[in-house]
C-alpha positions as a printed NumPy array, in Angstrom:
array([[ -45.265,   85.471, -205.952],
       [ -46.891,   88.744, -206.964],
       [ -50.063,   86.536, -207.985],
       [ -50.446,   85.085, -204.449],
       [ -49.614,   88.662, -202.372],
       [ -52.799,   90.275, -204.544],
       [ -54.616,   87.274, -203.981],
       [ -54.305,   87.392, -199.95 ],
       [ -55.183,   91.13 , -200.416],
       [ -58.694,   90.532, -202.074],
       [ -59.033,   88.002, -199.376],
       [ -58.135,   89.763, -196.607],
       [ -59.522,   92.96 , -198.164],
       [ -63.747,   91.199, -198.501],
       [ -63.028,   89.609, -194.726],
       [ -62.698,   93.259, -193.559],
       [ -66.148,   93.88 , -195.515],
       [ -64.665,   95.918, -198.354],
       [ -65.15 ,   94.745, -201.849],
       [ -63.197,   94.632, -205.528],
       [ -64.977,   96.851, -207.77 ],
       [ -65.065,   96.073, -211.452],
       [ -65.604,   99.688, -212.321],
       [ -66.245,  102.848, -210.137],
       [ -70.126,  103.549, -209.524],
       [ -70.875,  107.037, -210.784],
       [ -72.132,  108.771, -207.612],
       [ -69.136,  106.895, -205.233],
       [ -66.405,  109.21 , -203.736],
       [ -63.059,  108.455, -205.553],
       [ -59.179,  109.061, -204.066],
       [ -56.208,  106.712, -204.325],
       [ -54.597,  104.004, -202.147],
       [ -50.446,  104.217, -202.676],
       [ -50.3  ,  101.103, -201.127],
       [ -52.246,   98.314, -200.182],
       [ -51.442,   95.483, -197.628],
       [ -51.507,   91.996, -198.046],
       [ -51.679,   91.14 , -194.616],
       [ -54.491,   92.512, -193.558],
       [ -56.643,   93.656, -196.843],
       [ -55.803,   97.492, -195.706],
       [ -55.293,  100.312, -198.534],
       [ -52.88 ,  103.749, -197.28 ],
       [ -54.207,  106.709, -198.25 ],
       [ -53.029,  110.11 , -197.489],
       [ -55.799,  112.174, -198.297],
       [ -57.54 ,  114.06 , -195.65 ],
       [ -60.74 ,  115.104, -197.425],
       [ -64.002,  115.296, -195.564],
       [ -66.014,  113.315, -198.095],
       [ -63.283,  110.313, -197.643],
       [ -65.128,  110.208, -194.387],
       [ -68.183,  111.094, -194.946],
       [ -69.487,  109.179, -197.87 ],
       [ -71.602,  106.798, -197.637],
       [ -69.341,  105.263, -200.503],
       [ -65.957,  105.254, -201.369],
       [ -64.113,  103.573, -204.421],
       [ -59.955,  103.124, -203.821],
       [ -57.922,  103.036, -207.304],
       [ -55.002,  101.038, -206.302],
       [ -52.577,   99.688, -208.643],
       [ -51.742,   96.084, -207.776],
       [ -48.115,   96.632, -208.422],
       [ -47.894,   98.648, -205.049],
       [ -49.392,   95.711, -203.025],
       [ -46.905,   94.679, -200.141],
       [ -46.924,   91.41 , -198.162],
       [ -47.438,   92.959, -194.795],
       [ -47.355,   96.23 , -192.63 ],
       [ -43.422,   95.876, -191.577],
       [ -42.516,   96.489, -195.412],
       [ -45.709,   98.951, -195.974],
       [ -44.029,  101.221, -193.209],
       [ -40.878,  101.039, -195.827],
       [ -43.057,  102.968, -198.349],
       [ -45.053,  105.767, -195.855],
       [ -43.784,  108.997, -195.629],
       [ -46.838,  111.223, -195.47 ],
       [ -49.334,  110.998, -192.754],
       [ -52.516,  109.217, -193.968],
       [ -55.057,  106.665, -193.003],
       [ -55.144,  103.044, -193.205],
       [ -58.771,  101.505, -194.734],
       [ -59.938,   98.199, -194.172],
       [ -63.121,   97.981, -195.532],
       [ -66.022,   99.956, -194.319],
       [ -66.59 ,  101.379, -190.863],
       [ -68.506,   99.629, -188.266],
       [ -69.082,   99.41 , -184.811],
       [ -71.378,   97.576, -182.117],
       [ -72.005,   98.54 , -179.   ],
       [ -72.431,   96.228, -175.674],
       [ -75.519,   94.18 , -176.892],
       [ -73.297,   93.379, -179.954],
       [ -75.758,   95.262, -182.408],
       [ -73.783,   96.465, -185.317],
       [ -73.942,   99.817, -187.273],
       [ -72.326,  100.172, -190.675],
       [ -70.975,  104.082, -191.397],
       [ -70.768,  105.486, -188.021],
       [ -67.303,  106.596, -188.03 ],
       [ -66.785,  106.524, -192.193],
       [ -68.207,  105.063, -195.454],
       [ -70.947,  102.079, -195.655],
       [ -69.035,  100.143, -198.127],
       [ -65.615,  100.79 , -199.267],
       [ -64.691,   99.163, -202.943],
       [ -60.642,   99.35 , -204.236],
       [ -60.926,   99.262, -207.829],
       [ -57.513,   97.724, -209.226],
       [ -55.236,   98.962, -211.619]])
């Protein structure tokens, strides 16, 4: 069971645009996820640092153990305030043309534990 909810994540998680690191690029911003969500790829993280935001990278250490199915049972486990992370920030505006990094990080990696 475990197996299949970390699988969904790192689907989930590379549909969003983020990415599984194999090790953490020396000049990437690091913090850590205490939870990630099958569901929907997302990582919680309850730091409110200006470089989570304003890197152009950011590497996630999650530990796969604290992977949940979906956000019903993540909202069993939050108790801080924090952010949920998806993958990196983009938007487009109304002639669809999309920017990567204008409200966060260009790529977002969770590096797995």
């Amino acid at each position: 069971m475990k197996n299949k909810i970390l699988d969904k994540f790192i689907e989930n998680l590379k549909k969003a645009g983020g990415e599984i690191l194999d090790e953490i690029p020396e000049n990437w911003y690091k913090t850590r996820a205490l939870l990630g969500v099958a569901e929907n790829g997302a990582v919680w993280v309850d730091e409110y640092k200006k470089k989570l935001f304003l890197s152009e990278n950011v590497a996630i250490i999650l530990d796969k153990n604290s992977i949940v199915e979906d956000m019903t049972k993540a909202m069993d486990y939050i108790n801080s305030p924090g952010v949920f992370i998806s993958g990196p920030s983009k938007t487009a505006d109304v002639e669809s043309f999309l920017v990567y990094g204008a409200h966060g990080p260009i790529r977002v990696g969770i590096y797995l534990i």
